[in-house]
mmJSON file of the N, C-alpha and C atoms, coordinates in Angstrom:
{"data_MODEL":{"atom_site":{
"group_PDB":["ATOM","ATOM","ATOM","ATOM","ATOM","ATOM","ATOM","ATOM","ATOM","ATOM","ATOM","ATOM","ATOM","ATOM","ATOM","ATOM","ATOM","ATOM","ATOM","ATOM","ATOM","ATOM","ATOM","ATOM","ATOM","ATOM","ATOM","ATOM","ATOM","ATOM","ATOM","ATOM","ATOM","ATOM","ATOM","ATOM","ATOM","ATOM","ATOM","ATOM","ATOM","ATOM","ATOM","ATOM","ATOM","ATOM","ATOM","ATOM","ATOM","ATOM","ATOM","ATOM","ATOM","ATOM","ATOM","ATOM","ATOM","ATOM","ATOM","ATOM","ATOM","ATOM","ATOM","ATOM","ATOM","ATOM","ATOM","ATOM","ATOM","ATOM","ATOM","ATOM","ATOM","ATOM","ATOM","ATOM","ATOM","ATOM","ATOM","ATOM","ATOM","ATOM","ATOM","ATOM","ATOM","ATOM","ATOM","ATOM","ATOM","ATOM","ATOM","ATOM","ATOM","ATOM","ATOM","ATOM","ATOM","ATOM","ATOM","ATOM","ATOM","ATOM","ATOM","ATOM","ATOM","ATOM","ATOM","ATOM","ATOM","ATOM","ATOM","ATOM","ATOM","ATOM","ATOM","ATOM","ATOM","ATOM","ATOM","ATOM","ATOM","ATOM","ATOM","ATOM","ATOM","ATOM","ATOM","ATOM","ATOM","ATOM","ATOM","ATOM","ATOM","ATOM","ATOM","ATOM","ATOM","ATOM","ATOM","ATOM","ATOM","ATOM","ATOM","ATOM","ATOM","ATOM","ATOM","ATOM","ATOM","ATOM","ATOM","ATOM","ATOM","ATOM","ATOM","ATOM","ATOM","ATOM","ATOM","ATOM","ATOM","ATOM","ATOM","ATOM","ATOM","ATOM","ATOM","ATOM","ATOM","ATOM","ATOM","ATOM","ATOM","ATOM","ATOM","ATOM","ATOM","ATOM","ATOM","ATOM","ATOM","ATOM","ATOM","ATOM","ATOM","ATOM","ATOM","ATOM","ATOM","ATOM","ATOM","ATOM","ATOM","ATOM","ATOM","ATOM","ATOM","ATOM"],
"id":[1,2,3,4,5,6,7,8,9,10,11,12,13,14,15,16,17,18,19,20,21,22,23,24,25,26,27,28,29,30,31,32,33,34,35,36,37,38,39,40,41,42,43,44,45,46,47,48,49,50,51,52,53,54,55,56,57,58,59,60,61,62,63,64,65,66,67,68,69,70,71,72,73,74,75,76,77,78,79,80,81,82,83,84,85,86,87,88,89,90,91,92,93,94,95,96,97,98,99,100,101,102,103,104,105,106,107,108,109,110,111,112,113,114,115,116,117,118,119,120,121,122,123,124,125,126,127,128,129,130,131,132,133,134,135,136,137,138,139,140,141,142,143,144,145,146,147,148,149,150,151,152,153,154,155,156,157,158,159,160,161,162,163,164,165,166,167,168,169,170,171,172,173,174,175,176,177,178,179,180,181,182,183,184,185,186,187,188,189,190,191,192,193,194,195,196,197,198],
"type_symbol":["N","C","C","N","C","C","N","C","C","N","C","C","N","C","C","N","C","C","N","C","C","N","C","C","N","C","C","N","C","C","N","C","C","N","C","C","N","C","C","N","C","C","N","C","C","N","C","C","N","C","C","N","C","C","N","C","C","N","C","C","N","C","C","N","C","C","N","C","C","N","C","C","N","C","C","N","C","C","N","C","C","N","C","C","N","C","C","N","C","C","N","C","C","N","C","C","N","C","C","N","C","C","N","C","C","N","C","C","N","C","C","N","C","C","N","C","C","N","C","C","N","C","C","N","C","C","N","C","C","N","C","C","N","C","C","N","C","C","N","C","C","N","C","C","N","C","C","N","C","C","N","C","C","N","C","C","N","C","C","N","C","C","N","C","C","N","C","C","N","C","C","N","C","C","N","C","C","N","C","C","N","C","C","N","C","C","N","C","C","N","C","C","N","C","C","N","C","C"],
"label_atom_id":["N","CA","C","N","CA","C","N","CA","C","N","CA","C","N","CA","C","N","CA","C","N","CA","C","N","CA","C","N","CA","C","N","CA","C","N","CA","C","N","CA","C","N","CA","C","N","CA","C","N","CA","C","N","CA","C","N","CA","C","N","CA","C","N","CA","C","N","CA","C","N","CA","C","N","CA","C","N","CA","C","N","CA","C","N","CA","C","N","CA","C","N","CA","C","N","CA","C","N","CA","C","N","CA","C","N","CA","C","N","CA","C","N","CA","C","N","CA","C","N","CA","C","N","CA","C","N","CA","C","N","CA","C","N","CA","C","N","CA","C","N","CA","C","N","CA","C","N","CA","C","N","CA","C","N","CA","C","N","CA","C","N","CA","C","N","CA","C","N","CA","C","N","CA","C","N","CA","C","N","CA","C","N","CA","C","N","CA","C","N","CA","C","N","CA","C","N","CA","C","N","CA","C","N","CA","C","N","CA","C","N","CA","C","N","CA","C","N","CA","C","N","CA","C","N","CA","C","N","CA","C"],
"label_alt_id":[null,null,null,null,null,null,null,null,null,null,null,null,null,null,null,null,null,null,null,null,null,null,null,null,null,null,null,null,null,null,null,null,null,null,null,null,null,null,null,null,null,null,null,null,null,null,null,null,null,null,null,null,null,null,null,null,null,null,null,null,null,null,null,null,null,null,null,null,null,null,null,null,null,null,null,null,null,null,null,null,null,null,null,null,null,null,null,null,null,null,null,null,null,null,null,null,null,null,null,null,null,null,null,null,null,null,null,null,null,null,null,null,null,null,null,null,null,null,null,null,null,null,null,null,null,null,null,null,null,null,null,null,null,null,null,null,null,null,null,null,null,null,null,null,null,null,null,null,null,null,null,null,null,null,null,null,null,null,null,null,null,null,null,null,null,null,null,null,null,null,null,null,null,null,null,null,null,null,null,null,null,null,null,null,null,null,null,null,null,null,null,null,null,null,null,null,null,null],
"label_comp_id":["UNK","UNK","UNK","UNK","UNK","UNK","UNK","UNK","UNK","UNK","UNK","UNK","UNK","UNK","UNK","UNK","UNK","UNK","UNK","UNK","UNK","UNK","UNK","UNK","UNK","UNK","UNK","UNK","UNK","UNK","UNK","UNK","UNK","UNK","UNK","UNK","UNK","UNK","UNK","UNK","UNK","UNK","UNK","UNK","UNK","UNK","UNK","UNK","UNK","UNK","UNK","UNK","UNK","UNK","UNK","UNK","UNK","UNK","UNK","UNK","UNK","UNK","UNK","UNK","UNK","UNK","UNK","UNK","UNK","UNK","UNK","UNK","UNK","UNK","UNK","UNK","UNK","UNK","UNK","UNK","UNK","UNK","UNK","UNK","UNK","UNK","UNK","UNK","UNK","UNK","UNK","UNK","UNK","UNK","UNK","UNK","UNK","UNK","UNK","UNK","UNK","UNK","UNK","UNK","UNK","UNK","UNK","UNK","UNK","UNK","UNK","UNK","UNK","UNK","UNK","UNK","UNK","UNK","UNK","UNK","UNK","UNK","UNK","UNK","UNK","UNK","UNK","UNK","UNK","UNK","UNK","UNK","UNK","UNK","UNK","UNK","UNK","UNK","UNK","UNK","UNK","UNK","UNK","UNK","UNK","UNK","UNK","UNK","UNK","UNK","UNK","UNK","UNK","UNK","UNK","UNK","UNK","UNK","UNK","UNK","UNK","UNK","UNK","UNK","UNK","UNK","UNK","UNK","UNK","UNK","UNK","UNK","UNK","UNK","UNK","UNK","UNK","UNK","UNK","UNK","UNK","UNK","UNK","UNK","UNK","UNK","UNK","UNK","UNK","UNK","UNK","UNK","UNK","UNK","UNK","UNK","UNK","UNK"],
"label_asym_id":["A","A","A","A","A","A","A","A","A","A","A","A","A","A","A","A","A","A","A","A","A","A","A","A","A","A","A","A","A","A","A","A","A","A","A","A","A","A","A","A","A","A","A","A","A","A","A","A","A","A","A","A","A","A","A","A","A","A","A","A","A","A","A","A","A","A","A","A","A","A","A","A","A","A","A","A","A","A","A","A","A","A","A","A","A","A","A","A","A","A","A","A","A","A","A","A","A","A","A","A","A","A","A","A","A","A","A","A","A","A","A","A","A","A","A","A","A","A","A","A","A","A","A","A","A","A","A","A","A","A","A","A","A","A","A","A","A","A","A","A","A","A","A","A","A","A","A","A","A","A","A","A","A","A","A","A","A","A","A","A","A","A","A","A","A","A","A","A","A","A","A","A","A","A","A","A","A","A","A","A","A","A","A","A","A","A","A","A","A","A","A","A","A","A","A","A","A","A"],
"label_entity_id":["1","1","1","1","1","1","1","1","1","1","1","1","1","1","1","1","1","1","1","1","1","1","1","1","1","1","1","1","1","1","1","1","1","1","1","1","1","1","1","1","1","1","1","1","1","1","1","1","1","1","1","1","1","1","1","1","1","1","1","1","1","1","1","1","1","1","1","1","1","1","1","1","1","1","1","1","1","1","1","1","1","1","1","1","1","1","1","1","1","1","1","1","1","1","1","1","1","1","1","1","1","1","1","1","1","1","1","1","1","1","1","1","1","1","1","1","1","1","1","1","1","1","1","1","1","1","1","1","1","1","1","1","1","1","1","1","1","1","1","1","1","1","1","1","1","1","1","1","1","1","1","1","1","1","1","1","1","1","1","1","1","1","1","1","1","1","1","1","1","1","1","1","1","1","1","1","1","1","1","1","1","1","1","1","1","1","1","1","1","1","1","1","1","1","1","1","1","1"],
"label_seq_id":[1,1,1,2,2,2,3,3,3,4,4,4,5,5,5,6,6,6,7,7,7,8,8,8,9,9,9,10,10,10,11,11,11,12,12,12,13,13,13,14,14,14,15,15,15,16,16,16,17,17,17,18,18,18,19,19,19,20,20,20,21,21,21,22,22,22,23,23,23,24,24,24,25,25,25,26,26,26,27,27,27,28,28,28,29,29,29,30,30,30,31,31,31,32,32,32,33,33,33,34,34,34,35,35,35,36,36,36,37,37,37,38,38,38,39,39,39,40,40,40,41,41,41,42,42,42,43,43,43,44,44,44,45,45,45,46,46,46,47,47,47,48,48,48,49,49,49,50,50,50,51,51,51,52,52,52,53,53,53,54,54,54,55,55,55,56,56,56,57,57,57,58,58,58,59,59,59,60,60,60,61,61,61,62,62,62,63,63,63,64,64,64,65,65,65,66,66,66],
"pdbx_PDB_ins_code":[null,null,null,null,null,null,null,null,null,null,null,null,null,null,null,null,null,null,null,null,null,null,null,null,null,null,null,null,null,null,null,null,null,null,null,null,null,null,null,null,null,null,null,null,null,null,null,null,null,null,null,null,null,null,null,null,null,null,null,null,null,null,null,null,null,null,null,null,null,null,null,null,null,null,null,null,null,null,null,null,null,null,null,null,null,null,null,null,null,null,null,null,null,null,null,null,null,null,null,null,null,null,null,null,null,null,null,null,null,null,null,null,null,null,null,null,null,null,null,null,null,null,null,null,null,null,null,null,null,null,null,null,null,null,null,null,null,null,null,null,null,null,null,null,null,null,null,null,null,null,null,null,null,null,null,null,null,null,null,null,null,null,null,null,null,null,null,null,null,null,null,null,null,null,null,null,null,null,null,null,null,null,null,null,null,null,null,null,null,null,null,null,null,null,null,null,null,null],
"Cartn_x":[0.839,0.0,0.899,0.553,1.563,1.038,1.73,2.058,1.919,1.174,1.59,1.565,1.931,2.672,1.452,1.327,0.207,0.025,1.351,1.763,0.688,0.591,0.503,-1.621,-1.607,-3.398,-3.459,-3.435,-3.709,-3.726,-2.909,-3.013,-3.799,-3.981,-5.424,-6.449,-6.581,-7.884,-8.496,-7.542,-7.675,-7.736,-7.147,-7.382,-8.978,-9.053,-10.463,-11.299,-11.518,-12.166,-12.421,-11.57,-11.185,-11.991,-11.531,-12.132,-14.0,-14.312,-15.951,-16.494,-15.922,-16.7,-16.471,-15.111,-15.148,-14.293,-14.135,-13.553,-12.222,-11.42,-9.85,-10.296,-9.17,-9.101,-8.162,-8.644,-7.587,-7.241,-6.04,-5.115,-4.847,-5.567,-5.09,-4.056,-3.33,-2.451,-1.67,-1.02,-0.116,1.388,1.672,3.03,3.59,3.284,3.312,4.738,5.053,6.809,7.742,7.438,7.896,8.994,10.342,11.045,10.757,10.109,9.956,8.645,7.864,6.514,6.406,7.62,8.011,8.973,9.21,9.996,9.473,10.576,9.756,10.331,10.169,11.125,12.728,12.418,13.555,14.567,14.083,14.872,15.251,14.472,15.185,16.491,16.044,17.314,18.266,18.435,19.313,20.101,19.435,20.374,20.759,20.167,20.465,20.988,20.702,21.128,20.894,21.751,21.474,21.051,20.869,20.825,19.231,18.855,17.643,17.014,15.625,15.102,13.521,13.058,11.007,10.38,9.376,8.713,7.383,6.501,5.191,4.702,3.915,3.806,2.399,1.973,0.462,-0.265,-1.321,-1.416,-0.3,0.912,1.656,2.84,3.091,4.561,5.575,6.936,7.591,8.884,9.497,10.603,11.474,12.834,13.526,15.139,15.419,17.006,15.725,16.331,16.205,16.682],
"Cartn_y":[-1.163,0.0,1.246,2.203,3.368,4.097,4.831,6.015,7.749,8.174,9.677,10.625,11.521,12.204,13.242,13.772,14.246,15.557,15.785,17.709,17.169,15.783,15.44,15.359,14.761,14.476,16.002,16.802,18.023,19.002,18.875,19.792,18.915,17.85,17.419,17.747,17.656,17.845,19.293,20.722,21.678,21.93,21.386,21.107,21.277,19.949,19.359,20.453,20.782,22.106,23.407,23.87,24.806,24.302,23.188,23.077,22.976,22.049,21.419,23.181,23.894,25.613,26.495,26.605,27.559,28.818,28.6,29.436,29.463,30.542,30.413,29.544,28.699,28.454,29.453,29.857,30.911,30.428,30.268,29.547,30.636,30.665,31.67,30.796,31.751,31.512,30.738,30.662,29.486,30.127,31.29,31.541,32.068,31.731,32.472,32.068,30.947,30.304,30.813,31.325,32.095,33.068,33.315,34.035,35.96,35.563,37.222,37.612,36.798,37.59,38.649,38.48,39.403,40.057,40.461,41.875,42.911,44.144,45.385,46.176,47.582,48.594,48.564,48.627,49.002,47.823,46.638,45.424,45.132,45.054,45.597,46.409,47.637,48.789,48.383,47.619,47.065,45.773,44.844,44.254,44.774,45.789,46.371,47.609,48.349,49.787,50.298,51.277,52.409,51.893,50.854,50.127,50.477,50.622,51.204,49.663,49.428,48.59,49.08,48.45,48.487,46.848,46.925,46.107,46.463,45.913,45.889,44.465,45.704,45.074,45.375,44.198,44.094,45.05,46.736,47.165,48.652,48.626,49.304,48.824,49.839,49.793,51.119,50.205,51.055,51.188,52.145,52.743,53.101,53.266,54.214,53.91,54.197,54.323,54.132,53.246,52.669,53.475],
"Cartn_z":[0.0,0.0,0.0,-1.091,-1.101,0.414,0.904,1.821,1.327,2.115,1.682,3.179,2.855,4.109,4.126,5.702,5.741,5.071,5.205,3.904,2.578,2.347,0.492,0.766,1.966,2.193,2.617,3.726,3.501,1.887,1.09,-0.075,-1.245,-1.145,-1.241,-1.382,0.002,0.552,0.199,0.305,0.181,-1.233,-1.959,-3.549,-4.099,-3.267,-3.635,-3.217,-1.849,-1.533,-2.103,-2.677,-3.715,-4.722,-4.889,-6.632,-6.683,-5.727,-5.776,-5.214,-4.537,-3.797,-4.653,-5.727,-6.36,-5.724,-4.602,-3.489,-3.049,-2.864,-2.466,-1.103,-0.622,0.373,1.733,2.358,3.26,4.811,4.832,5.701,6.984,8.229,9.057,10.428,10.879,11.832,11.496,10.011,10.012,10.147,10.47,10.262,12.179,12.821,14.489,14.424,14.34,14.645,13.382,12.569,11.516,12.222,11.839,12.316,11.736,10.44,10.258,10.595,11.295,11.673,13.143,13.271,14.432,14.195,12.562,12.465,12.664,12.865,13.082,12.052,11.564,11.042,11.969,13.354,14.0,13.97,14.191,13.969,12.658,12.024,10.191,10.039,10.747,10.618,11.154,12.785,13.164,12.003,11.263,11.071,9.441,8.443,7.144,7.653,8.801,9.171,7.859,7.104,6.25,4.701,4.731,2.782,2.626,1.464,0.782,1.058,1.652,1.675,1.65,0.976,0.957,1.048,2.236,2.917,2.875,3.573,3.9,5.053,5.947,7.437,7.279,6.753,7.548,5.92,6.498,5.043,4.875,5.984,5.557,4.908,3.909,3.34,3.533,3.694,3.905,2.407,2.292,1.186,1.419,1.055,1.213,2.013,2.882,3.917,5.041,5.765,6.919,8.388],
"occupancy":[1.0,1.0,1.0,1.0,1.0,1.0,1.0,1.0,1.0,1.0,1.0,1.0,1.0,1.0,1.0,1.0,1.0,1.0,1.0,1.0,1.0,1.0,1.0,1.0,1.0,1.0,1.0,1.0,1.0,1.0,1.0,1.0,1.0,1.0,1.0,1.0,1.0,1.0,1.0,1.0,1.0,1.0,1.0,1.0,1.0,1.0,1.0,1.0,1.0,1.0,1.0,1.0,1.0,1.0,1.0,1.0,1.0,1.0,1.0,1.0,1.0,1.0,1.0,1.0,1.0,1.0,1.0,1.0,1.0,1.0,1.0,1.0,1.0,1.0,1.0,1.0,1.0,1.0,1.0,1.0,1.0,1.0,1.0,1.0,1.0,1.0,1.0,1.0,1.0,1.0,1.0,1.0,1.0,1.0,1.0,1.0,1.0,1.0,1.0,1.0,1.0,1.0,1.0,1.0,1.0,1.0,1.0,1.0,1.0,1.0,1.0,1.0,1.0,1.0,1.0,1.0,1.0,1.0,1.0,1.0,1.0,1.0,1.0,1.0,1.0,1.0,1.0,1.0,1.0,1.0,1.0,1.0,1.0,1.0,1.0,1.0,1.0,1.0,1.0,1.0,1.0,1.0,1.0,1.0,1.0,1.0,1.0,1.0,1.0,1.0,1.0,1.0,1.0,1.0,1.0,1.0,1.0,1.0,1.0,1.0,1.0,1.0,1.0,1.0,1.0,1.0,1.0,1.0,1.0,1.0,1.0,1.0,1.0,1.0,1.0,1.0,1.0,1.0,1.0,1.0,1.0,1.0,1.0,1.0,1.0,1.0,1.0,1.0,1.0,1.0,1.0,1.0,1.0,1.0,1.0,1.0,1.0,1.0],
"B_iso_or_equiv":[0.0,0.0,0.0,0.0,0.0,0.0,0.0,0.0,0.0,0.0,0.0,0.0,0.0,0.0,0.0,0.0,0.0,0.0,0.0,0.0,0.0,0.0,0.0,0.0,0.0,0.0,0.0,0.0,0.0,0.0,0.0,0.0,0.0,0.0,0.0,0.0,0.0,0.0,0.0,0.0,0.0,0.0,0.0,0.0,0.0,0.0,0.0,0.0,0.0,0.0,0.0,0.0,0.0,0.0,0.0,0.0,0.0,0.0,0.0,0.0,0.0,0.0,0.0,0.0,0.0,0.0,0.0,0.0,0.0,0.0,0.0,0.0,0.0,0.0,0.0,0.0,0.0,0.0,0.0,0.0,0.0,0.0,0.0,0.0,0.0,0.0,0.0,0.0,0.0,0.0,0.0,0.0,0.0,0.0,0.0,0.0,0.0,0.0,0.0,0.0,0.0,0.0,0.0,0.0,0.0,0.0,0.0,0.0,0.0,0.0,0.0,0.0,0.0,0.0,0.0,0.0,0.0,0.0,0.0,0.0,0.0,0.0,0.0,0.0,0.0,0.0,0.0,0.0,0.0,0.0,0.0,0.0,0.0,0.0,0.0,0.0,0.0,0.0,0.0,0.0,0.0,0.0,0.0,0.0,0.0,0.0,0.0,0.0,0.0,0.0,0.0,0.0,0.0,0.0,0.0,0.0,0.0,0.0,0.0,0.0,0.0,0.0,0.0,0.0,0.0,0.0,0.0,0.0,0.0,0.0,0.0,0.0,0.0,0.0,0.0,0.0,0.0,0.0,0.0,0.0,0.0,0.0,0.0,0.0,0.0,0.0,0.0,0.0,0.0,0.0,0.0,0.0,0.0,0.0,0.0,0.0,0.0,0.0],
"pdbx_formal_charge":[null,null,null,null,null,null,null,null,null,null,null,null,null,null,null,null,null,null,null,null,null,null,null,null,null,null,null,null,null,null,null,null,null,null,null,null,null,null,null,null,null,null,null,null,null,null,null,null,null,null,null,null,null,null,null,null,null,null,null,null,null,null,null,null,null,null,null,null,null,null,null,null,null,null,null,null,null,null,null,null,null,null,null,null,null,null,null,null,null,null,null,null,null,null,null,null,null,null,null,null,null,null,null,null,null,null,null,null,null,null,null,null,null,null,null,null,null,null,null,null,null,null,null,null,null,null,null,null,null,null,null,null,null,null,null,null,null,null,null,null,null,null,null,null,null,null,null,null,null,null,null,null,null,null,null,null,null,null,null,null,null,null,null,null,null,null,null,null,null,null,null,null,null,null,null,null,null,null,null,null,null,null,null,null,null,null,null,null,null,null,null,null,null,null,null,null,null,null],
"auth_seq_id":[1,1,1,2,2,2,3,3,3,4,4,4,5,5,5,6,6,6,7,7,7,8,8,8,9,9,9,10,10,10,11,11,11,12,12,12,13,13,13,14,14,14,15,15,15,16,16,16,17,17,17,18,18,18,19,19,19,20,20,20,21,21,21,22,22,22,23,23,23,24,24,24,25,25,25,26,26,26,27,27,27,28,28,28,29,29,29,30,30,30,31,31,31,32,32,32,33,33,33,34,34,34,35,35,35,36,36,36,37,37,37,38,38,38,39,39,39,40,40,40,41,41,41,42,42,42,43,43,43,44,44,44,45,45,45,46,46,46,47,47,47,48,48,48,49,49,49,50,50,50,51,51,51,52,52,52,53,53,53,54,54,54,55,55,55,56,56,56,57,57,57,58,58,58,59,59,59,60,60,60,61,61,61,62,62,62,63,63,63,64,64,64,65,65,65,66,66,66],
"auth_comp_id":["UNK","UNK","UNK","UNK","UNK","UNK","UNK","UNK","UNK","UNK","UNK","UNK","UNK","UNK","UNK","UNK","UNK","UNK","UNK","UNK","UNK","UNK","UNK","UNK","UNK","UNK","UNK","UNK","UNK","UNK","UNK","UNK","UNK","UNK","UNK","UNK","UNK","UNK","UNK","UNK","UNK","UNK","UNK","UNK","UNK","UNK","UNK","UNK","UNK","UNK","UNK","UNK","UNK","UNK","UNK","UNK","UNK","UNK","UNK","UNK","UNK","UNK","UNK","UNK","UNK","UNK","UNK","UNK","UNK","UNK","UNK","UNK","UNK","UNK","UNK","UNK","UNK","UNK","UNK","UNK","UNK","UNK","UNK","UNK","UNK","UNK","UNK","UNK","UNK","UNK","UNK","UNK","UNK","UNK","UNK","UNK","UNK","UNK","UNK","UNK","UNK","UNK","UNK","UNK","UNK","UNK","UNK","UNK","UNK","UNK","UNK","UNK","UNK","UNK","UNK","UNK","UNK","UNK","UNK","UNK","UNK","UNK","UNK","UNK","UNK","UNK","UNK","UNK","UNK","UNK","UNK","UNK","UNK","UNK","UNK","UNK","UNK","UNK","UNK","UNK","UNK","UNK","UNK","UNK","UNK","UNK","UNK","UNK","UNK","UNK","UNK","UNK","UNK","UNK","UNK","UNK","UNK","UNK","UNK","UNK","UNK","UNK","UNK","UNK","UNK","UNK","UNK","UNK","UNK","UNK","UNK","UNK","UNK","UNK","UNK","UNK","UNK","UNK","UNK","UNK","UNK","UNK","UNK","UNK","UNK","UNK","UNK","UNK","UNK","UNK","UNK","UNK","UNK","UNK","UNK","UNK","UNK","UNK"],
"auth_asym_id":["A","A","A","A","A","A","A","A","A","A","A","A","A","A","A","A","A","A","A","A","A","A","A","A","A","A","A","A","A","A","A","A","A","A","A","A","A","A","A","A","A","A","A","A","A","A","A","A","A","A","A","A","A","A","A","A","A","A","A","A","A","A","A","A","A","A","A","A","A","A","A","A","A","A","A","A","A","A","A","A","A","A","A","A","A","A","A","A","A","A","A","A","A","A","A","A","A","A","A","A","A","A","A","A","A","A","A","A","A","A","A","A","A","A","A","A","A","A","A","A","A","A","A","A","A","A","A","A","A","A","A","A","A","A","A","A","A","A","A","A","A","A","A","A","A","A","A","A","A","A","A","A","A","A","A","A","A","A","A","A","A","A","A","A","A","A","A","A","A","A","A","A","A","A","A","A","A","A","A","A","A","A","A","A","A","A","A","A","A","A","A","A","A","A","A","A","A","A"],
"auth_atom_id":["N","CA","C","N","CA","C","N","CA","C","N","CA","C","N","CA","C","N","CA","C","N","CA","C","N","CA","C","N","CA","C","N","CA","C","N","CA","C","N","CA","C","N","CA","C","N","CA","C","N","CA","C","N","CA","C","N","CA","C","N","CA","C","N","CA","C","N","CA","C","N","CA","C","N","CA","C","N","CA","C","N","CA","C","N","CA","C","N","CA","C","N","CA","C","N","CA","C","N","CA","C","N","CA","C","N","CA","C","N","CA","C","N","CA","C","N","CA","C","N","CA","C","N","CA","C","N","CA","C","N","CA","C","N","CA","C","N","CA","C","N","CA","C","N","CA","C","N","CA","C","N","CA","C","N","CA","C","N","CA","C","N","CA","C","N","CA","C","N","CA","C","N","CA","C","N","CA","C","N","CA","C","N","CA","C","N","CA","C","N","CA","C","N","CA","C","N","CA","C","N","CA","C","N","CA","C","N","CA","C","N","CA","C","N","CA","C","N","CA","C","N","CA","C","N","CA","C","N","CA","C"],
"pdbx_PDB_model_num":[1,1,1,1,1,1,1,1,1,1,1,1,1,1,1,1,1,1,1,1,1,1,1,1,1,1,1,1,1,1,1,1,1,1,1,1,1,1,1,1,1,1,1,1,1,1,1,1,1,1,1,1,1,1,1,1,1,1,1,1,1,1,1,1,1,1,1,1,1,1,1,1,1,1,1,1,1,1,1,1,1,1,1,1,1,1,1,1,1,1,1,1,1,1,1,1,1,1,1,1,1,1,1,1,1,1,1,1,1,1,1,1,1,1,1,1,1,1,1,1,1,1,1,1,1,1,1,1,1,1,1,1,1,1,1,1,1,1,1,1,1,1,1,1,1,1,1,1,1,1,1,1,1,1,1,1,1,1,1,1,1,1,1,1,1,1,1,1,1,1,1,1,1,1,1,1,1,1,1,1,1,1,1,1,1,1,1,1,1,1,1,1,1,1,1,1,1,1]
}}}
């Protein structure tokens, strides 16, 4: 009997969902252990300090020298 890993039955399943509703499927809280979901501007600046960088946090964006 083949095996599949639960990553392969989850995107599946969500496949299938999507497809029979017609509807995006939308995935909340999956990133908390994510190391950049707890960046800030200021922690940014700390580790690029002065280099031109543009981001977006949430529905802000930022441009420019840090």
């Amino acid at each position: 009997m083949e095996q599949q890993s639960n990553d392969m039955l989850i995107r599946q399943y969500l496949m299938k969902i999507s497809e029979e509703n017609g509807d995006p499927v939308v995935l909340k809280n999956m990133i908390a252990n994510w190391p950049a979901a707890c960046w800030t501007p200021d922690n940014l600046q700390s580790v690029f300090g002065k280099e031109p960088l543009s981001f977006r946090i949430g529905n802000s964006c930022y441009s420019g020298m840090m």
